[in-house]
N, C-alpha and C positions, 0 to 999 in steps of 0.2 A: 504493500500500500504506500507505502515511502516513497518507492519509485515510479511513484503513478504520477506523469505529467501531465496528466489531463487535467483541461480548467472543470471543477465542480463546484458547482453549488450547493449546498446544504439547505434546508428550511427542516426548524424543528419548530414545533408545537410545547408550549412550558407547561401544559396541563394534558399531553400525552399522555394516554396507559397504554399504549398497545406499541410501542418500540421504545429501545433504550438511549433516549437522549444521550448521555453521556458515553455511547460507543462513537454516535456522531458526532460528537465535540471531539474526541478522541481523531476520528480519519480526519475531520477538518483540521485538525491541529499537525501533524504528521502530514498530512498529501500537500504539497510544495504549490497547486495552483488552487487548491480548495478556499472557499468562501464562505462562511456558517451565518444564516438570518436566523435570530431568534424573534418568534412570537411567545410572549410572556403568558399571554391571555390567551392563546389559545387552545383548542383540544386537535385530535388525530385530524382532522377534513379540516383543515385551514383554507381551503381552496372554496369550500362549499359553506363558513361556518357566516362570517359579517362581508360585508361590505369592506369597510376599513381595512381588513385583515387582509383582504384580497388584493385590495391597491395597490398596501405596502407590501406586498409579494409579488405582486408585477412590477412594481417600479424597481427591487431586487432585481427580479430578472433582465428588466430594460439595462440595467447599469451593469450587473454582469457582465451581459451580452455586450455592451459597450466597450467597457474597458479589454475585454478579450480580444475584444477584432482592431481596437488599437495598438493591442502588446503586441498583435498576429501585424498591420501593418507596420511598426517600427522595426519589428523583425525582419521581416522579408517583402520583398515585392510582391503582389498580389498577380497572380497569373491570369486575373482581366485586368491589368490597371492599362486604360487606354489610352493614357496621358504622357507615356514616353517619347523618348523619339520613333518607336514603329508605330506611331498611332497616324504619322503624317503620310508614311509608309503607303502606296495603291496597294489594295487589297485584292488577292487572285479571284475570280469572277469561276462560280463551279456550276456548270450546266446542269441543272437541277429538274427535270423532268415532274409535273406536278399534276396528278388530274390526267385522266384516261387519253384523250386528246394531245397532250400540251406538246 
């Protein structure tokens, strides 16, 4: 689990019975790109339980997902980025046959 590079997310529920918060805390703390969202207030179905609870669980995810695909472009060049110099590049033209006819 140490050498697990993949970015995760965690969300745990602080009024949980049915999994052990504190194994999640545990791989969130150990996995190198892990990220742990704690709800205080809520039970297992945080997804399903308020309103609020849901928000701040998707604005986690929005910012997640954000900061990931930033770390992912400062890393490396995106293999669509169209903005280099082959973007000015004529593009080869594939005779594409479409439709019974064409």
């Amino acid at each position: 689990i140490e050498h697990n590079n993949t970015p995760v997310l965690f969300g745990i529920a602080g009024r949980d019975n049915m999994v052990d918060n504190d194994a999640i805390r545990h791989a969130a703390r150990v996995m190198p790109n892990a990220r742990l969202c704690e709800q205080p207030d809520a039970s297992h179905a945080f997804w399903l339980e308020r309103d609020d609870l849901r928000r701040d669980w998707w604005q986690q995810i929005d910012g997640f997902f954000a900061d990931v695909h930033a770390r992912f472009d400062s890393a490396r060049k995106p293999a669509n980025d169209n903005t280099g110099a082959d973007a000015a590049a004529p593009q080869k033209q594939h005779n594409i046959r479409k439709g019974p006819r064409a």
